[in-house]
Backbone as XML, in Angstrom:
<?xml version="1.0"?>
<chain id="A" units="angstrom">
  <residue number="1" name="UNK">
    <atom name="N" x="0.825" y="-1.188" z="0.000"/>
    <atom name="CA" x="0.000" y="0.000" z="0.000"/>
    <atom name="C" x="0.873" y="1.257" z="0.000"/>
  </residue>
  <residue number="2" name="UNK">
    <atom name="N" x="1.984" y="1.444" z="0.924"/>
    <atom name="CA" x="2.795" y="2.546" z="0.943"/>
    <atom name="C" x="3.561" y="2.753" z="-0.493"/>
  </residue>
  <residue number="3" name="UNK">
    <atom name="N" x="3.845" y="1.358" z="-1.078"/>
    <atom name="CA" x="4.317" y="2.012" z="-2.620"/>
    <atom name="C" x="3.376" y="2.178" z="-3.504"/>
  </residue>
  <residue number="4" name="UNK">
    <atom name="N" x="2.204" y="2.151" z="-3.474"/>
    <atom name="CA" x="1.325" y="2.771" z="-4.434"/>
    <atom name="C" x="1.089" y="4.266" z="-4.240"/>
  </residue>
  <residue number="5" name="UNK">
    <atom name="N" x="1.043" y="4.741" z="-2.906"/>
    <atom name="CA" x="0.408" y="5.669" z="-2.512"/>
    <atom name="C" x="1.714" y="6.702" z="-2.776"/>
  </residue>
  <residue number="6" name="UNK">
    <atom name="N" x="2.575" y="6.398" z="-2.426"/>
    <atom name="CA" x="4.010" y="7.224" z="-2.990"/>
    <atom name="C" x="4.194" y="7.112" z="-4.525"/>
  </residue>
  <residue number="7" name="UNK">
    <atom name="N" x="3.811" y="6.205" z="-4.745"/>
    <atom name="CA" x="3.982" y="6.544" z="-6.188"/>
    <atom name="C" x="2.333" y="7.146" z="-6.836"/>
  </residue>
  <residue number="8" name="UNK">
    <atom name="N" x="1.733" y="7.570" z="-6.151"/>
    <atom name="CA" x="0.658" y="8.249" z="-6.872"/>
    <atom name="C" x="0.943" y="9.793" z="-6.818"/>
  </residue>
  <residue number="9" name="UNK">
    <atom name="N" x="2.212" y="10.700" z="-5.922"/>
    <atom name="CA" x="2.182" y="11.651" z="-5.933"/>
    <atom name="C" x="4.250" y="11.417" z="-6.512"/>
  </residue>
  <residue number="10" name="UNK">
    <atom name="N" x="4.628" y="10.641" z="-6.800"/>
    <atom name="CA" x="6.564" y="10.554" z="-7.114"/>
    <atom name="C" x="7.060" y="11.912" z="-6.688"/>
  </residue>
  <residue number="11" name="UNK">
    <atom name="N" x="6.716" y="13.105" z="-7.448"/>
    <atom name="CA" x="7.311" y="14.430" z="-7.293"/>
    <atom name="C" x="7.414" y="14.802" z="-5.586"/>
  </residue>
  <residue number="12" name="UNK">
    <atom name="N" x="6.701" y="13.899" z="-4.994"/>
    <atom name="CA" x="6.649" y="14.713" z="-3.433"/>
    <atom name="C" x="7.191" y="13.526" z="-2.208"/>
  </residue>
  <residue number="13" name="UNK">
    <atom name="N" x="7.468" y="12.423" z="-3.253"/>
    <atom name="CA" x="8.005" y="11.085" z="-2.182"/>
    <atom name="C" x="9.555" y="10.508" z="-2.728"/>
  </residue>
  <residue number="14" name="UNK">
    <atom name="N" x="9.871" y="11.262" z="-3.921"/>
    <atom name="CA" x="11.285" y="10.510" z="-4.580"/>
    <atom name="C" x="12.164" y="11.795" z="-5.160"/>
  </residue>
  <residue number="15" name="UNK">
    <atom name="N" x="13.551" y="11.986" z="-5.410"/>
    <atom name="CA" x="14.058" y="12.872" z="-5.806"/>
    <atom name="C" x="13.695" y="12.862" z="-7.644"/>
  </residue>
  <residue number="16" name="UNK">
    <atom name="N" x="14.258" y="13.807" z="-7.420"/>
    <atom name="CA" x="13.833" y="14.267" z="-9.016"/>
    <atom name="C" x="14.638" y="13.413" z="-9.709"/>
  </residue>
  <residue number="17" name="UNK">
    <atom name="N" x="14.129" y="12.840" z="-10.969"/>
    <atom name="CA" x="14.876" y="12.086" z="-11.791"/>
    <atom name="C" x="15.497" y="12.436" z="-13.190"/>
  </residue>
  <residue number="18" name="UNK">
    <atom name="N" x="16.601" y="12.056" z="-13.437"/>
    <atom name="CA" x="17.212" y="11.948" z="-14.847"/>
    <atom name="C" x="16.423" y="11.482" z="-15.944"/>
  </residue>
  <residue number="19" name="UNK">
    <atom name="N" x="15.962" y="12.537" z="-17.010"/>
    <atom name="CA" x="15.240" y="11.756" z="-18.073"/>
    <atom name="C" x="13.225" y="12.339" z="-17.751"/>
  </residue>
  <residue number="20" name="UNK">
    <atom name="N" x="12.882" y="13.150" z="-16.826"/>
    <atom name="CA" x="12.060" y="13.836" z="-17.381"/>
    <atom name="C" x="10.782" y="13.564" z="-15.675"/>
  </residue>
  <residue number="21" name="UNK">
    <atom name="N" x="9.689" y="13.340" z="-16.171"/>
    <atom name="CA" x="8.708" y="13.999" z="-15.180"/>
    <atom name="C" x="8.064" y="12.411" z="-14.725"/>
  </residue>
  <residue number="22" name="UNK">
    <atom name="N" x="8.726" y="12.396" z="-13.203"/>
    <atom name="CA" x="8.355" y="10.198" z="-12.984"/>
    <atom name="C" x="7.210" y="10.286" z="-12.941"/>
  </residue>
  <residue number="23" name="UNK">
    <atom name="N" x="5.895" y="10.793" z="-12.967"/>
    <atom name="CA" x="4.977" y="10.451" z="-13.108"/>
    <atom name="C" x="4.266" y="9.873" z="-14.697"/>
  </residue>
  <residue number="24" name="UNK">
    <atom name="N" x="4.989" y="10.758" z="-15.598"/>
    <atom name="CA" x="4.588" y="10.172" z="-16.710"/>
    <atom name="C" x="5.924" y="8.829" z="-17.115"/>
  </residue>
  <residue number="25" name="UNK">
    <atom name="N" x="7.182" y="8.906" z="-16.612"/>
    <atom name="CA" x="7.696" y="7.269" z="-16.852"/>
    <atom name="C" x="7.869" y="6.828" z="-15.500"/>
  </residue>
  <residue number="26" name="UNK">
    <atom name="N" x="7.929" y="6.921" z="-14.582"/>
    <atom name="CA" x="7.586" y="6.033" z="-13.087"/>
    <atom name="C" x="8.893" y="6.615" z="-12.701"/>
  </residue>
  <residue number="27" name="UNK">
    <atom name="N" x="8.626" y="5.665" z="-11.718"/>
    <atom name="CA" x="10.108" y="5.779" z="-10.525"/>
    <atom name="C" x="11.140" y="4.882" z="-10.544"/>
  </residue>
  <residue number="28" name="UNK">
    <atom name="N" x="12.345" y="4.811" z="-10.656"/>
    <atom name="CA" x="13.647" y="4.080" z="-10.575"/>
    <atom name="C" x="13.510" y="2.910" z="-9.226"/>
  </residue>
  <residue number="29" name="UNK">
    <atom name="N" x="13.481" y="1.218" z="-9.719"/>
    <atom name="CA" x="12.877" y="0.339" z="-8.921"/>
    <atom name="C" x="14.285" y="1.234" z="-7.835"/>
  </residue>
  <residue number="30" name="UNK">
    <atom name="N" x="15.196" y="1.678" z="-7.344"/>
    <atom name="CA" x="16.121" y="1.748" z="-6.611"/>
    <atom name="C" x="15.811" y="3.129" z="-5.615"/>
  </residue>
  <residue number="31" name="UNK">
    <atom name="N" x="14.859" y="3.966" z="-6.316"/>
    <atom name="CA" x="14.698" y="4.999" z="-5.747"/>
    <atom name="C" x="13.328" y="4.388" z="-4.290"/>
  </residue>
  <residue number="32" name="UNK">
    <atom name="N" x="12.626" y="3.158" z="-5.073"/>
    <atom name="CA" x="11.602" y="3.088" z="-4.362"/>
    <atom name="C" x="12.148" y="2.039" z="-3.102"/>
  </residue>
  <residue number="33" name="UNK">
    <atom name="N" x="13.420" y="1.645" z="-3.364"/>
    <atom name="CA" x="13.813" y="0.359" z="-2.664"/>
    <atom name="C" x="14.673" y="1.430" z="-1.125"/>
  </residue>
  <residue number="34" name="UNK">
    <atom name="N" x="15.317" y="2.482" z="-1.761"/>
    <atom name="CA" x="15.716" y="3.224" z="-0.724"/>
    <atom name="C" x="14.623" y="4.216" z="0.518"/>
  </residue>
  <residue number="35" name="UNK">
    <atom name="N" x="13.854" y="4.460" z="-0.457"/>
    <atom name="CA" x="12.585" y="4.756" z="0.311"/>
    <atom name="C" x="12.042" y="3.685" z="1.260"/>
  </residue>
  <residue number="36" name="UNK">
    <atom name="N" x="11.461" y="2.424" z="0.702"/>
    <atom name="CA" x="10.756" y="1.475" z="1.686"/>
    <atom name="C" x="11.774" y="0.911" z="2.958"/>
  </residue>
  <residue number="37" name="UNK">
    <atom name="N" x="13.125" y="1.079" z="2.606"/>
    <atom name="CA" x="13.945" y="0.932" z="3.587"/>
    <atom name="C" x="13.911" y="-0.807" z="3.586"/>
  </residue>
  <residue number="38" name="UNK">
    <atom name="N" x="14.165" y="-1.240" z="2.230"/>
    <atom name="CA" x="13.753" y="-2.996" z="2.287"/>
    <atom name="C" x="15.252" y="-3.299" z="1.612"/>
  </residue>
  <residue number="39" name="UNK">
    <atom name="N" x="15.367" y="-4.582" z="1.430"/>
    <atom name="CA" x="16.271" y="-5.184" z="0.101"/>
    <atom name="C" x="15.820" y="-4.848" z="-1.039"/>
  </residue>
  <residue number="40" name="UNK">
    <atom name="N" x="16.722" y="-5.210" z="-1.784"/>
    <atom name="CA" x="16.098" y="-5.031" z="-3.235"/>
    <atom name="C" x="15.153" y="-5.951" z="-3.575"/>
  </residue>
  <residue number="41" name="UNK">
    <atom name="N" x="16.179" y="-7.593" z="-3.609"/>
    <atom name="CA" x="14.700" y="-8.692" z="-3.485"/>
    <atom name="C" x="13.776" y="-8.497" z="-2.974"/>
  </residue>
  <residue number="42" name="UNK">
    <atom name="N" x="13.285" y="-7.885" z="-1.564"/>
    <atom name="CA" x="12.078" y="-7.616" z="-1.210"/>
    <atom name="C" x="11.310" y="-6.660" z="-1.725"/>
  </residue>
  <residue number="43" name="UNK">
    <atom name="N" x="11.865" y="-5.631" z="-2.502"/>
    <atom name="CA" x="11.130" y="-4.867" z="-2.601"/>
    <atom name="C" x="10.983" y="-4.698" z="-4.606"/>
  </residue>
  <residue number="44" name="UNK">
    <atom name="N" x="11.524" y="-5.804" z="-5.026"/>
    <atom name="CA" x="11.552" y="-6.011" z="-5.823"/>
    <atom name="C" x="10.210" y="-7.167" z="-6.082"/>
  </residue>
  <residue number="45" name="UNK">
    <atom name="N" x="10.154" y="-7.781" z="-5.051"/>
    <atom name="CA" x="9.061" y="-8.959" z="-5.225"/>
    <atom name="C" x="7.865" y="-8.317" z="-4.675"/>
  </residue>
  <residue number="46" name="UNK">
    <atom name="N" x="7.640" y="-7.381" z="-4.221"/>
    <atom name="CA" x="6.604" y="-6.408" z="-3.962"/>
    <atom name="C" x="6.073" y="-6.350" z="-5.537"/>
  </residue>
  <residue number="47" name="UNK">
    <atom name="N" x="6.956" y="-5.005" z="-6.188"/>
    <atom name="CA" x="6.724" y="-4.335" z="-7.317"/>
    <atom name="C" x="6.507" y="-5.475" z="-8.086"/>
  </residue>
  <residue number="48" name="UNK">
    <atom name="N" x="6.400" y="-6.855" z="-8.466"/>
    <atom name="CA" x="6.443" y="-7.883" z="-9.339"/>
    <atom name="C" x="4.790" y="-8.047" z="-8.521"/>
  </residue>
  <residue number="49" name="UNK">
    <atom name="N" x="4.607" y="-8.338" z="-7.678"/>
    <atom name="CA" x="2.882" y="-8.803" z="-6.959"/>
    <atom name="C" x="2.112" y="-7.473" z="-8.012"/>
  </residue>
  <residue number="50" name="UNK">
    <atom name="N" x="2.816" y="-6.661" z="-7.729"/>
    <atom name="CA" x="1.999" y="-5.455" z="-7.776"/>
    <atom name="C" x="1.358" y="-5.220" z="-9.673"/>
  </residue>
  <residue number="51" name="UNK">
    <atom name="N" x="2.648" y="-5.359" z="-10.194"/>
    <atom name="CA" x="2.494" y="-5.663" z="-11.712"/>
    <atom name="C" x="1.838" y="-6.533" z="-12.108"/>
  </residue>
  <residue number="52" name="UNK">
    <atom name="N" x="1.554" y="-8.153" z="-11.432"/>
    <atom name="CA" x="1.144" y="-9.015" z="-11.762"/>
    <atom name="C" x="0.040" y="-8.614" z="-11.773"/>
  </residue>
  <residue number="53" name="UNK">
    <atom name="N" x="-0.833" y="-7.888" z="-10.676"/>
    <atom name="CA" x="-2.047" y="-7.710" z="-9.694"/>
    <atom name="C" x="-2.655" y="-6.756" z="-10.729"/>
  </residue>
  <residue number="54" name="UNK">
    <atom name="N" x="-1.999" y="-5.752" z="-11.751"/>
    <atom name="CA" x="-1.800" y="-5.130" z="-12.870"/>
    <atom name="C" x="-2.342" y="-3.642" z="-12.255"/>
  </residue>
  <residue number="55" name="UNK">
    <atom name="N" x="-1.850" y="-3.203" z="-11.162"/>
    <atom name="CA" x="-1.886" y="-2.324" z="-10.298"/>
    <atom name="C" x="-0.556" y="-1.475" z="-10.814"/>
  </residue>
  <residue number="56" name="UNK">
    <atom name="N" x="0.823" y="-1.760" z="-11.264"/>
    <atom name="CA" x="1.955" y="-0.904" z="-11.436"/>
    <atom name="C" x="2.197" y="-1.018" z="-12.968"/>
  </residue>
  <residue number="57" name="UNK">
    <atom name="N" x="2.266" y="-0.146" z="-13.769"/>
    <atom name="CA" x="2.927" y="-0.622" z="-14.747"/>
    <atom name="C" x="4.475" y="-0.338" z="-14.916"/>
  </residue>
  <residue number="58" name="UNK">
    <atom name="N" x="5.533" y="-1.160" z="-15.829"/>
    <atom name="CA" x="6.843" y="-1.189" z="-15.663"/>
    <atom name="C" x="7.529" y="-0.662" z="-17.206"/>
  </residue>
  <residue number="59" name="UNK">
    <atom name="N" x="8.490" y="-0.187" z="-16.861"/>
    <atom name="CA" x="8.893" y="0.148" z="-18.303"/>
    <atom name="C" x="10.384" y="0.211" z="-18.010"/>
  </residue>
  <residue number="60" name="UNK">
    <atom name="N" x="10.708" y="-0.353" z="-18.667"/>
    <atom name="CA" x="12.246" y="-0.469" z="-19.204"/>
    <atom name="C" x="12.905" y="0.761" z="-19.669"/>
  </residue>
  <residue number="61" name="UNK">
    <atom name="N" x="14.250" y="1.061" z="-19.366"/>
    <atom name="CA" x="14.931" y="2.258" z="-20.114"/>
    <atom name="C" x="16.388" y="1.787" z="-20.200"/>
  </residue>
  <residue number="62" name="UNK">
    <atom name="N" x="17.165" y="1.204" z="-21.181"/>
    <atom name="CA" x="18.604" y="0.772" z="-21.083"/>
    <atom name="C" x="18.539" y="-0.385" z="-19.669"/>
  </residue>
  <residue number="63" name="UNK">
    <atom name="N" x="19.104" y="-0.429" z="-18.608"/>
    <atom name="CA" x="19.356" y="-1.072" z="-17.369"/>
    <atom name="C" x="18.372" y="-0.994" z="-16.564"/>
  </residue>
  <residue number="64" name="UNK">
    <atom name="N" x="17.785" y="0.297" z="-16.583"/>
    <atom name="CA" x="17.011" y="0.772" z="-15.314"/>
    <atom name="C" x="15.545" y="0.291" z="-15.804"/>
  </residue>
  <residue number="65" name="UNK">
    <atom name="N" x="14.308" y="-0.088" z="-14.708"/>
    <atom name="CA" x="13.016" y="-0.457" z="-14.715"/>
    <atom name="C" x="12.769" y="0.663" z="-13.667"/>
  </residue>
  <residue number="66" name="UNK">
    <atom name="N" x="11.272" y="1.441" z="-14.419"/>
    <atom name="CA" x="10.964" y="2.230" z="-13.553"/>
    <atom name="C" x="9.333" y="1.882" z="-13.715"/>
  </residue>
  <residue number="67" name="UNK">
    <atom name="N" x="8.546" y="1.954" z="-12.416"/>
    <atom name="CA" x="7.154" y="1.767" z="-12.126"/>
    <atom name="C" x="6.671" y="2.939" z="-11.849"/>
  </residue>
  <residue number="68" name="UNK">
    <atom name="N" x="5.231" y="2.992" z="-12.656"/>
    <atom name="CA" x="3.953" y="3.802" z="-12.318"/>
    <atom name="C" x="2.711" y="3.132" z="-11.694"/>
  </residue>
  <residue number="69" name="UNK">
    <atom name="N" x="1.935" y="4.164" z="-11.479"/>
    <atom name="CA" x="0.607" y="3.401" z="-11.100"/>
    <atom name="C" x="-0.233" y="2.764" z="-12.449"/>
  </residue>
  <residue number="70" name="UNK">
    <atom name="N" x="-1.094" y="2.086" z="-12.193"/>
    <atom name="CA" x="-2.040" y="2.096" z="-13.390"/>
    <atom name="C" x="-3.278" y="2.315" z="-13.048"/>
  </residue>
  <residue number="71" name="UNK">
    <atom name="N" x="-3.224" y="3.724" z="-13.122"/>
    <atom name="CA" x="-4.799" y="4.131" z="-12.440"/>
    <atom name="C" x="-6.016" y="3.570" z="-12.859"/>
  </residue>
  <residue number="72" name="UNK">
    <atom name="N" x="-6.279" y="3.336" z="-13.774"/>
    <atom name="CA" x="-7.475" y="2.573" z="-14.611"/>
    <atom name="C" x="-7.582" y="1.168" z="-13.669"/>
  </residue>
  <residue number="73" name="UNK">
    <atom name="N" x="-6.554" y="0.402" z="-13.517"/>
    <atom name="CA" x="-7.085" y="-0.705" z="-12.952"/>
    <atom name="C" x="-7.503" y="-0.245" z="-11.218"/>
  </residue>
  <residue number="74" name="UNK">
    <atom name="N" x="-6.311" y="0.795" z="-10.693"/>
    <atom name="CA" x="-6.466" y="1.399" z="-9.350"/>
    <atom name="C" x="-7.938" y="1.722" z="-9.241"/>
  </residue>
  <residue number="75" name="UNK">
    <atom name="N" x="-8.475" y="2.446" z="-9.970"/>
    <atom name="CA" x="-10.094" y="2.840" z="-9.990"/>
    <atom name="C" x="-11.006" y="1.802" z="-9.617"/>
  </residue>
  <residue number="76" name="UNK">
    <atom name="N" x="-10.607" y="1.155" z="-10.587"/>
    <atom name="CA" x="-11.542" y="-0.349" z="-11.153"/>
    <atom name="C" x="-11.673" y="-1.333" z="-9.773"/>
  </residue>
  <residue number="77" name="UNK">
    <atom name="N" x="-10.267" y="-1.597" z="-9.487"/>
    <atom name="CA" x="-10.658" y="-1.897" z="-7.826"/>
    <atom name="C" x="-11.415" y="-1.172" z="-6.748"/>
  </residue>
  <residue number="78" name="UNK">
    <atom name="N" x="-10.934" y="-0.127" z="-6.962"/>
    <atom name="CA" x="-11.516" y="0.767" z="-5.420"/>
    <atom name="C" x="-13.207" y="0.759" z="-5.923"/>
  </residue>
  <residue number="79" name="UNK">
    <atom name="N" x="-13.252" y="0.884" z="-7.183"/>
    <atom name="CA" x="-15.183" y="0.818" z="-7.721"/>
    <atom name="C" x="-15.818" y="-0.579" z="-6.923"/>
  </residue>
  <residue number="80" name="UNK">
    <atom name="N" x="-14.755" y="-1.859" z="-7.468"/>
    <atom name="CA" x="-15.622" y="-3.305" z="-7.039"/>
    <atom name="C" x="-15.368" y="-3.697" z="-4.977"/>
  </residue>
  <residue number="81" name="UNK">
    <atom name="N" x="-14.096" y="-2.486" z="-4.545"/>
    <atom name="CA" x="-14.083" y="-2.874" z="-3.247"/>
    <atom name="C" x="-15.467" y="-2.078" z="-2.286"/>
  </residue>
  <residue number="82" name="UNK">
    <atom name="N" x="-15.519" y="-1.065" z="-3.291"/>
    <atom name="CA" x="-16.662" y="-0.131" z="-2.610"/>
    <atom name="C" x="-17.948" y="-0.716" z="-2.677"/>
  </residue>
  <residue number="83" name="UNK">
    <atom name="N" x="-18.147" y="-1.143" z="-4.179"/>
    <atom name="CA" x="-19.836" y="-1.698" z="-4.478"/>
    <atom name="C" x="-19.809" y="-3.537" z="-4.036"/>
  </residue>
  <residue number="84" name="UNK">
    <atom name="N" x="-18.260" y="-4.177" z="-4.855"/>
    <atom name="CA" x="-18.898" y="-5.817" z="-4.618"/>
    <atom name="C" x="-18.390" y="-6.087" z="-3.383"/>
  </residue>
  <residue number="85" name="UNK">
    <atom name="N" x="-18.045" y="-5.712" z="-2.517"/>
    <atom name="CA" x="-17.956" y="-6.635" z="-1.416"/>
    <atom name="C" x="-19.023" y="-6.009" z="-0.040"/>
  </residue>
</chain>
């Protein structure tokens, strides 16, 4: 939950990044790993649940993988947690 919610505002939870505005290409998996204060494996197997769950999307740049939200599905849940359960 804490890496979605940081990554729904990046500009105000991660330093500024090389290569342009992280909300429109995400956050550096390393920026988010120093933040959660985890391993990398751990916080790497987070961001993999999270992608699977199709909650983050991932994008490649040379070496680096950087994650966004995917608000469309983010919605889509919070719609069926509010009405179906």
């Amino acid at each position: 939950m804490n890496i979605l919610d940081w990554l729904k505002e990046p500009e105000k939870h991660f330093p500024t990044q090389e290569g342009g505005d992280s909300k429109k290409i995400g956050v550096c998996v390393s920026h988010i790993q120093e933040k959660a204060g985890l391993s990398q494996s751990t916080v790497s197997q987070y961001l993999l649940l999270l992608q699977r769950a199709g909650l983050l999307q991932a994008n490649r740049y040379g070496q680096w993988t950087y994650y966004k939200r995917n608000e469309e599905a983010i919605q889509e849940l919070a719609v069926y947690m509010k009405d179906g359960l």
